[in-house]
Every structure is written in structure tokens, then in C-alpha cells.
C-alpha positions in Angstrom: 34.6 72.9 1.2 37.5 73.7 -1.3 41.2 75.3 -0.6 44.2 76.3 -2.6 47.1 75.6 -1.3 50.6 76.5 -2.6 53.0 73.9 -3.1 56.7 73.2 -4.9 56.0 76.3 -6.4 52.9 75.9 -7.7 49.4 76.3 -6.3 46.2 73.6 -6.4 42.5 73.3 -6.0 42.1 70.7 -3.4 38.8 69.2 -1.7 38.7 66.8 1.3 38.6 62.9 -0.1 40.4 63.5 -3.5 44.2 62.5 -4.9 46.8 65.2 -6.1 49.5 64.8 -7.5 52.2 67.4 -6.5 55.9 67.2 -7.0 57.8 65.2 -4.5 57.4 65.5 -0.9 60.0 64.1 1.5 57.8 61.0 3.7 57.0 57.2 3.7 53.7 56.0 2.6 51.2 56.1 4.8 52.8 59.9 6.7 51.0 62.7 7.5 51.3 66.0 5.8 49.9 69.6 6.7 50.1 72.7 4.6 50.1 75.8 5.9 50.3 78.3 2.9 46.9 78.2 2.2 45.9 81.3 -0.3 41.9 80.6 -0.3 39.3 78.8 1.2 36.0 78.2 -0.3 32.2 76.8 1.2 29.9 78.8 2.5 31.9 81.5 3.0 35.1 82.5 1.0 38.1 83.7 2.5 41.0 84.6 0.7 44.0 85.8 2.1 46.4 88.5 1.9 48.8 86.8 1.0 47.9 83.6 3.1 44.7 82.8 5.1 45.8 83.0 8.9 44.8 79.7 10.9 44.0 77.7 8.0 45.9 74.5 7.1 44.9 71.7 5.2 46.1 67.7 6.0 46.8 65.2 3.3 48.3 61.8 3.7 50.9 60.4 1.5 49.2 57.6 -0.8 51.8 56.7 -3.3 55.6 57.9 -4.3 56.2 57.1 -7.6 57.6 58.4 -10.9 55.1 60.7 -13.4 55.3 59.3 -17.2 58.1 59.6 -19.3 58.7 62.7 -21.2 60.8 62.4 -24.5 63.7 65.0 -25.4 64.2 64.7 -29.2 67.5 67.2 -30.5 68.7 67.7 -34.3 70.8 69.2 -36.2 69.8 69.8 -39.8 71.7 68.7 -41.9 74.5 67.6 -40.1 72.9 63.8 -39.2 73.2 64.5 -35.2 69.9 63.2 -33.2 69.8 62.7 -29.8 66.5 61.0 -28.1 66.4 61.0 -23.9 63.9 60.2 -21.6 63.5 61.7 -18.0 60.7 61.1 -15.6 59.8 63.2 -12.7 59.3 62.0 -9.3 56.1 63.0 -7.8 53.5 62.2 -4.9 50.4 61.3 -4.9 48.8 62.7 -2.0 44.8 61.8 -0.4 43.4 65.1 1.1 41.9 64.7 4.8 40.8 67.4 6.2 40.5 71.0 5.3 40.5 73.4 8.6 39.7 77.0 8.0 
């Protein structure tokens, strides 16, 4: 069995016993977690909602609140000898689905 659920603005393909990582969630490790804007769900039978799937939620522990990888910012000005190089990384969680209810 399969969902999608819609999350920080974006939507994922989630199945029960594997990792997402989504962007960061307010929690401890270890927390529980329930969606509720769940747009399809997928098995035997598939439901899709209009715009979400009534009754359906999905339940995800938190397994690890980290930082993603570090994406470089390189700026220059031709000519002029300006160059700027900055890092950022994004925080993110990494989230162990447990249960998909339709």
C-alpha cells in the first residue's frame, strides 16, 4: 500500500517501512507524526481525492533531524575581479513511515 501525502509544500510517494526526507518538521527524535492531507492512496484499490482523501492519514516517526548537504553559491562580476562563494545548508527530517490508514 502506497500514499501521497503533501508536505512543506511539496507532495511525496510514501510506503509503510521506508525513510523520507521532507523539510523540517517541529519534534524530538523518536515523536510521532500524522498527516492528514493525504491526495491519493494506492493498493488494491485506488482512491484519489478531490482535493484530499477523507479519513485517510498516514503516521511517520521522526528518525533523525539533521542538516541536508551543503549547496555552494558562486557570484561574479566580469571583469570587475568581484567573487563571492557561500555555502548554506537546509535543515531537514528524516522521517520512518508506520502506518498508512485509508
Amino acid at each position: 500500500m502506497y500514499a501521497v501525502i503533501k508536505t512543506g509544500g511539496k507532495q511525496y510517494k510514501v510506503a509503510e517501512g521506508e525513510f523520507l526526507k521532507v523539510e523540517k518538521l517541529e519534534g524530538e527524535i523518536g515523536d510521532s507524526i500524522e498527516f492528514a492531507e493525504i491526495l491519493m492512496v494506492g493498493g488494491e484499490k485506488t482512491v484519489v481525492g478531490a482535493p484530499l482523501v477523507a479519513g485517510a492519514s498516514v503516521t511517520a516517526k521522526i528518525a533523525v533531524q539533521g542538516k541536508g548537504k551543503k549547496v555552494l553559491v558562486f557570484k561574479s562580476k566580469k571583469r570587475k575581479d568581484s567573487r563571492k562563494l557561500r555555502g548554506h545548508r537546509q535543515f531537514q527530517t528524516v522521517l520512518k513511515i508506520e502506518k498508512i490508514t485509508a
